[in-house]
C-alpha angles and dihedrals in degrees: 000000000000098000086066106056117129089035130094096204083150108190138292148165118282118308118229151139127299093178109134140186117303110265092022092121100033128087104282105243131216136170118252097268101046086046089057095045093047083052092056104043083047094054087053089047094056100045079080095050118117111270093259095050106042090070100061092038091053086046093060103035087051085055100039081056089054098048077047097058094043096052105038096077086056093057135083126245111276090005116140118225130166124225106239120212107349110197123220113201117216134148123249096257091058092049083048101051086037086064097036074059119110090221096181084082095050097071100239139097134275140196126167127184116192106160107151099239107025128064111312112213148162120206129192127193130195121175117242087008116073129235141290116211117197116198128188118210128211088240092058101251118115135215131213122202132179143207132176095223129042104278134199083277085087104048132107094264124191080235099071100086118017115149125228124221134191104243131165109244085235096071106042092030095076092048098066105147107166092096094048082053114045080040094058087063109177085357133079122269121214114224142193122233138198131209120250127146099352088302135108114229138185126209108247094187131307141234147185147229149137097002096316127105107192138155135196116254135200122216114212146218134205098264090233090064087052107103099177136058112329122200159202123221091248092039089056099046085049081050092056087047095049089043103229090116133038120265099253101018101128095186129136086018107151120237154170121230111173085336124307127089115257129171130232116241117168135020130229136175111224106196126200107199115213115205114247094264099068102042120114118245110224119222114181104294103342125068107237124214101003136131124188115233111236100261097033124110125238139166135242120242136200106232107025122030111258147359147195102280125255126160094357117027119193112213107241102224108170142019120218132174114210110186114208142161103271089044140303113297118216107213123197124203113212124183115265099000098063124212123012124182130215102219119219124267 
């Protein structure tokens, strides 16, 4: 179509709205005593659930009673509260077996997110009984969490299925956009894109590990083709308070790209692998044995120096060695913030 000439917004399925009641992504609240009797019809309710799954539900019924126990003296009388991450303990052979398991003939259930570069989980969800929330970490351990309600584990999530693409840094890391945006407040940021795939696409913040810098980025649509809930950086973020969006969907943000308002619509993670030799080896707090290239971005720390960049990425400009008596300094130069030093080991 001619008007839009000078934009990518390559196509996609209908766009709508995801808003969603007030309260639908936020820890479910209940005063002490609906909380207790939601413990105890939830402890009936497991007793009947098959042999794999009863152990993890009991677990985390016994501990939601616990973090109940500790946080009812300190609450009015009436008042609502929600239990926030409420641990189940297992060994590695039970989360093992749970997941061997064919969980369609168990009456419960059952989500599982395994996208390669977003949260990987797996949710399952037993009436009258709660959910039980399996995460997998990057360093191999796992965590188990519960809930006695279903919680926003088991809901349709922009993460779900975000695609991941292979990207030079170069070409996503000019376009950061995160600051523009949360800076434009009730107003509209403008924004610079990038090309991939027949789509225009902003930088929502970066990160990197394991020899991988990569950031989130949002495709985006003319404003006048959006048929759904449109915002303003501060809007949204009211929305994630009051639940009725998911904390980090960006969809449906406002914004101005050469010009004219557009709105974000989907969500991708564009990764730039970095061969072994250059990635950095962690150690505690402090990032051991790496440089910086001139032109990457890194990030300052607190106790040692500089790190890999994530949310806001300093631009290294320059490379200087200062000898001194305790041991030659290495001091980076980065655009805007001035001089960095890389501490010795």
């Amino acid at each position: 179509m001619s008007e839009q000439a000078g934009f990518d917004f390559g196509r996609e399925g209908p766009l709508c709205s995801f808003i969603q009641p007030a309260g639908t992504w936020l820890v479910a609240e209940f005063t002490a005593e609906e909380h207790a009797a939601r413990l105890t019809a939830a402890e009936a309710c497991a007793a009947s659930l098959a042999p794999v799954l009863r152990p993890f539900y009991m677990r985390g019924i016994r501990a939601t009673r616990v973090e109940l126990e500790r946080l009812a003296p300190h609450m009015d009388s009436g008042a609502v509260f929600g239990l926030h991450a409420i641990a189940v303990t297992a060994t590695c052979q039970e989360v093992d077996e749970l997941q061997r398991q064919d969980l369609a003939g168990l009456g419960i259930e059952h989500k599982t997110r395994r996208a390669a570069a977003t949260e990987q989980m797996q949710a399952l969800y037993a009436p009258g009984v709660g959910t039980i929330t399996v995460r997998p970490h990057t360093d191999g351990s796992r965590s188990i969490g519960f809930a006695h309600y279903r919680n926003s584990d088991m809901l349709p999530s922009y993460r779900d299925s975000q695609p991941v693409y292979e990207l030079s840094e170069v070409v996503w890391g000019p376009t950061y956009a995160s600051q523009a945006i949360a800076e434009a407040g009730e107003g509209i940021a403008s924004v610079k894109t990038y090309l991939y795939g027949g789509r225009e696409w902003i930088n929502d913040g970066g990160m990197y590990f394991s020899g991988n810098a990569s950031c989130e980025a949002w495709a985006i649509t003319r404003r006048a083709y959006w048929d759904g809930e449109t915002y303003s950086y501060r809007d949204q973020v009211k929305a994630w308070d009051a639940g009725t969006l998911e904390r980090g969907d960006r969809r449906g943000l406002v914004v101005k790209v050469r010009g004219i308002e557009c709105v974000l619509t989907g969500a991708a993670t564009f990764t730039d692998y970095r061969p072994a030799a250059q990635e950095p080896q962690a150690s505690g707090d402090c990032v051991a044995e790496w440089e910086p290239g001139i032109g990457s971005r890194v990030r300052a720390r607190r106790k040692c120096g500089i790190g890999p960049f994530d949310n806001f990425p300093l631009l290294v400009k320059k490379r200087d060695v200062v000898v001194s008596k305790g041991g030659d300094v290495v001091l980076f130069t980065c655009e805007t913030t001035g001089p960095l030093t890389s501490s010795p080991a």
